[in-house]
Short mmCIF file of the C-alpha atoms (twelve columns), coordinates in Angstrom:
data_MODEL
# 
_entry.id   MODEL 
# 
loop_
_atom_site.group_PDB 
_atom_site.id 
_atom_site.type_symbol 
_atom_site.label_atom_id 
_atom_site.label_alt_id 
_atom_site.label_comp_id 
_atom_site.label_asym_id 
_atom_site.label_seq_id 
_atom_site.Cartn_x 
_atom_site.Cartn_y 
_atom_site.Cartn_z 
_atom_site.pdbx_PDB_model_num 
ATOM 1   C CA . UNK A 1   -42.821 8.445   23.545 1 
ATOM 2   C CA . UNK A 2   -43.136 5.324   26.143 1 
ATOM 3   C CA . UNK A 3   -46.091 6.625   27.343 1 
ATOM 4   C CA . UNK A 4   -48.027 6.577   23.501 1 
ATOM 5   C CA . UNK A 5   -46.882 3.339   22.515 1 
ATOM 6   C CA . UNK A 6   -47.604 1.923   25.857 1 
ATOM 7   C CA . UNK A 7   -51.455 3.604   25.608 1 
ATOM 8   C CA . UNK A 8   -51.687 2.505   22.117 1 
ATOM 9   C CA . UNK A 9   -50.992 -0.952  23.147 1 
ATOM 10  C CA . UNK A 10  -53.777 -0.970  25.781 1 
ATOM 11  C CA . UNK A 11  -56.297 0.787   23.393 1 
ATOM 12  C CA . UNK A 12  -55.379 -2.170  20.833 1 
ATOM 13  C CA . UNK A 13  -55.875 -5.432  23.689 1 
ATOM 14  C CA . UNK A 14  -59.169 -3.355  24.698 1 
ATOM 15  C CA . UNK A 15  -60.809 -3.577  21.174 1 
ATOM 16  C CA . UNK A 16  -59.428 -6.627  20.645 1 
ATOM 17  C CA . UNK A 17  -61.268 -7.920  24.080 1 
ATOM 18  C CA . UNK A 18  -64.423 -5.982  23.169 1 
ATOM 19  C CA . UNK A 19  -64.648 -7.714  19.389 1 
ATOM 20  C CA . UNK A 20  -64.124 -11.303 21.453 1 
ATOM 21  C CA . UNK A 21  -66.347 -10.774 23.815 1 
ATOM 22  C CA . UNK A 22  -69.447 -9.916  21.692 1 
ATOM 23  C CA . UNK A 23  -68.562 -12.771 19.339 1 
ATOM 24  C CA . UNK A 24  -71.560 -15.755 20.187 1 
ATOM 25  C CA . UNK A 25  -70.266 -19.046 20.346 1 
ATOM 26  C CA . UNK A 26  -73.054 -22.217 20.411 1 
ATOM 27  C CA . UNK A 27  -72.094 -25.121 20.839 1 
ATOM 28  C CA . UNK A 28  -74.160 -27.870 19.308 1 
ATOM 29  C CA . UNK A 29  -74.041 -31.535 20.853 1 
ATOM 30  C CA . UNK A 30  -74.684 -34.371 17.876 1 
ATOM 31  C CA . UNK A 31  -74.527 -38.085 17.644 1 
ATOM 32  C CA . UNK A 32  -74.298 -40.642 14.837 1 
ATOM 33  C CA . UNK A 33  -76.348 -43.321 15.805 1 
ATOM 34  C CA . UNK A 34  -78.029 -46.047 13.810 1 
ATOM 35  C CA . UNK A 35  -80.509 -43.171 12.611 1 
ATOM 36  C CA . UNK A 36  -77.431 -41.454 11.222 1 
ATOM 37  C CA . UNK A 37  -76.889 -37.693 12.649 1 
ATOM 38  C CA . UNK A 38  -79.648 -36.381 15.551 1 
ATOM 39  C CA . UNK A 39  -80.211 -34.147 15.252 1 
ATOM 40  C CA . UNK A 40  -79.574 -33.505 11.409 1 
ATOM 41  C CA . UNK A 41  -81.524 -30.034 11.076 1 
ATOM 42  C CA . UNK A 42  -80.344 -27.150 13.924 1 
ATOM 43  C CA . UNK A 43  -81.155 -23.431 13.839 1 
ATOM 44  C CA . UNK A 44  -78.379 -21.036 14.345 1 
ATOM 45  C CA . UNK A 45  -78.591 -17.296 14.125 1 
ATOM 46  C CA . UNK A 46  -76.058 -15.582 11.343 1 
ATOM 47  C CA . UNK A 47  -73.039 -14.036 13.213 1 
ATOM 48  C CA . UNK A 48  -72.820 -17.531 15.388 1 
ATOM 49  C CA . UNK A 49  -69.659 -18.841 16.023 1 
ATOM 50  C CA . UNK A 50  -70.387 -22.621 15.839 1 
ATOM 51  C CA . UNK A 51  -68.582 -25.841 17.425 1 
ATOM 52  C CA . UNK A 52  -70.240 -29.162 16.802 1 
ATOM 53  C CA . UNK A 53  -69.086 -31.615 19.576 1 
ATOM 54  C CA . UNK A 54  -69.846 -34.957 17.261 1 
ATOM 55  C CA . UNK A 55  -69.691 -38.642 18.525 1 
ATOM 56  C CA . UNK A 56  -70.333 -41.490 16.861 1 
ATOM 57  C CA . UNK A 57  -72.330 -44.169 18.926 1 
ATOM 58  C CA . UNK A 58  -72.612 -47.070 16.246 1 
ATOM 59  C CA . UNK A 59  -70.691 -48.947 13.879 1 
ATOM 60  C CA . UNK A 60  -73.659 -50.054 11.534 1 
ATOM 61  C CA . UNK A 61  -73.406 -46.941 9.668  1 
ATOM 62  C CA . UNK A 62  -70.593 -45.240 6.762  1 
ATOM 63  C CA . UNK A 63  -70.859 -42.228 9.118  1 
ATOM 64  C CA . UNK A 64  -67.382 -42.715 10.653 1 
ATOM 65  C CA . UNK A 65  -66.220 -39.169 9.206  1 
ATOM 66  C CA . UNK A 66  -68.016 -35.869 9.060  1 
ATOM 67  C CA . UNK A 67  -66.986 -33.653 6.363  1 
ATOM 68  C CA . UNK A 68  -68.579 -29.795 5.992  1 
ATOM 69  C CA . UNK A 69  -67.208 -29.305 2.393  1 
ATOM 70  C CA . UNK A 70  -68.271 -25.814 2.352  1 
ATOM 71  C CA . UNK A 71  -66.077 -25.150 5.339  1 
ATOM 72  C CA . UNK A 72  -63.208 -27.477 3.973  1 
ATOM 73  C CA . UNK A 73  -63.523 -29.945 7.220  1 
ATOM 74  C CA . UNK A 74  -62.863 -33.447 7.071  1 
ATOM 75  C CA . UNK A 75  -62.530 -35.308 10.463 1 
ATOM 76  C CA . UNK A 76  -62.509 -39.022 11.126 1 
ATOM 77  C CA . UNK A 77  -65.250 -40.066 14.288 1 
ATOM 78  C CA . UNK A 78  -63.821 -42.660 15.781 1 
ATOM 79  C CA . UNK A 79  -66.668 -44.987 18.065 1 
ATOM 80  C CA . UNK A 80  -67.471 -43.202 21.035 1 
ATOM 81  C CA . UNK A 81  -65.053 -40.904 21.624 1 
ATOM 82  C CA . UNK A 82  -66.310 -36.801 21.500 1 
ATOM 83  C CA . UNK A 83  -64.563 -34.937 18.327 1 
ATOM 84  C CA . UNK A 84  -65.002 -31.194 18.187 1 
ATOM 85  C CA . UNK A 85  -65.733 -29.333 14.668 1 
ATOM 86  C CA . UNK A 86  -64.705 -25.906 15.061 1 
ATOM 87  C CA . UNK A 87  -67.072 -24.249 11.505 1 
ATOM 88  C CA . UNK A 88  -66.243 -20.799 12.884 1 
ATOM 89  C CA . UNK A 89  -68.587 -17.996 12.535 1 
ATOM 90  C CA . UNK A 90  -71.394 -18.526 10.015 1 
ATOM 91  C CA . UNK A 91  -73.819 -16.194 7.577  1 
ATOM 92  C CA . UNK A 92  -76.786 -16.762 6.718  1 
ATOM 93  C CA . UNK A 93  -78.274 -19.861 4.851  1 
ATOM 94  C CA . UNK A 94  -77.549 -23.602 5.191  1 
ATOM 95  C CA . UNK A 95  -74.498 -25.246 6.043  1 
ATOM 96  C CA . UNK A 96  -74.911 -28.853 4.911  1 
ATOM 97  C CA . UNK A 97  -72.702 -31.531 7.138  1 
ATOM 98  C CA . UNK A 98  -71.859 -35.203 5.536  1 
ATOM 99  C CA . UNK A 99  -70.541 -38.743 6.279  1 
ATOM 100 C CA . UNK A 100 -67.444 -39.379 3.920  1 
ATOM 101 C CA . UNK A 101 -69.538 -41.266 1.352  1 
ATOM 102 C CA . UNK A 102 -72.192 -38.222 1.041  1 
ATOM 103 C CA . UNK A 103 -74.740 -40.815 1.606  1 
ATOM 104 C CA . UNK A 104 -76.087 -39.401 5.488  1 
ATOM 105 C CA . UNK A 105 -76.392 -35.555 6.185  1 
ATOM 106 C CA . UNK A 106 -77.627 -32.962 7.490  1 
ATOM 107 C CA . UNK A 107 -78.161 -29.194 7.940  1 
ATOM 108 C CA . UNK A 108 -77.219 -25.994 10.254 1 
ATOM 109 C CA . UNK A 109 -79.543 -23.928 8.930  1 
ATOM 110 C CA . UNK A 110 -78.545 -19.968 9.446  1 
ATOM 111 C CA . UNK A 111 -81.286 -17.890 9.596  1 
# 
């Protein structure tokens, strides 16, 4: 009985290695600068699992949070200092990305 739980157990970390594994990860480098976000329109291909690495270079914009409302994410940007956005794996279409105030934005569009 030690010897089926034990290769059921290895079966289960080997699939769960495999599905890791083929999961793409891109990570996508961003600034707020007096422009507001640069870029503000990136391509990603559906099935992406996408990690913004934000950082906020000026203080003469509102842009000192991002917030991905269709992803629930709010996170402050403090002046230069790197914050990482984790949106997790995305589907096909656009993915709109926001200052607090709504007022600067941008797009990941999945296609």
């Amino acid at each position: 009985m030690k010897n089926v739980l034990t290769i059921l157990i290895l079966c289960l970390m080997t699939l769960t290695a495999n599905a890791t594994d083929k999961e793409k990860i891109q990570t996508i480098n961003l600034s707020v600068t007096e422009k507001g976000f640069v870029p503000n329109k990136m391509s990603v291909k559906p099935g992406t699992h996408v990690i913004l690495k934000v950082i906020r270079k000026t203080d003469s914009t509102c842009a000192t949070e991002i917030k991905i409302s269709e992803k629930k994410i709010k996170k402050d940007l403090p002046i230069n200092k790197e914050v990482t956005v984790d949106i997790g794996v995305l589907e096909k279409g656009k993915i709109r990305f926001a200052c607090a105030m709504d007022m600067i934005s941008g797009f990941l569009i999945v296609e």
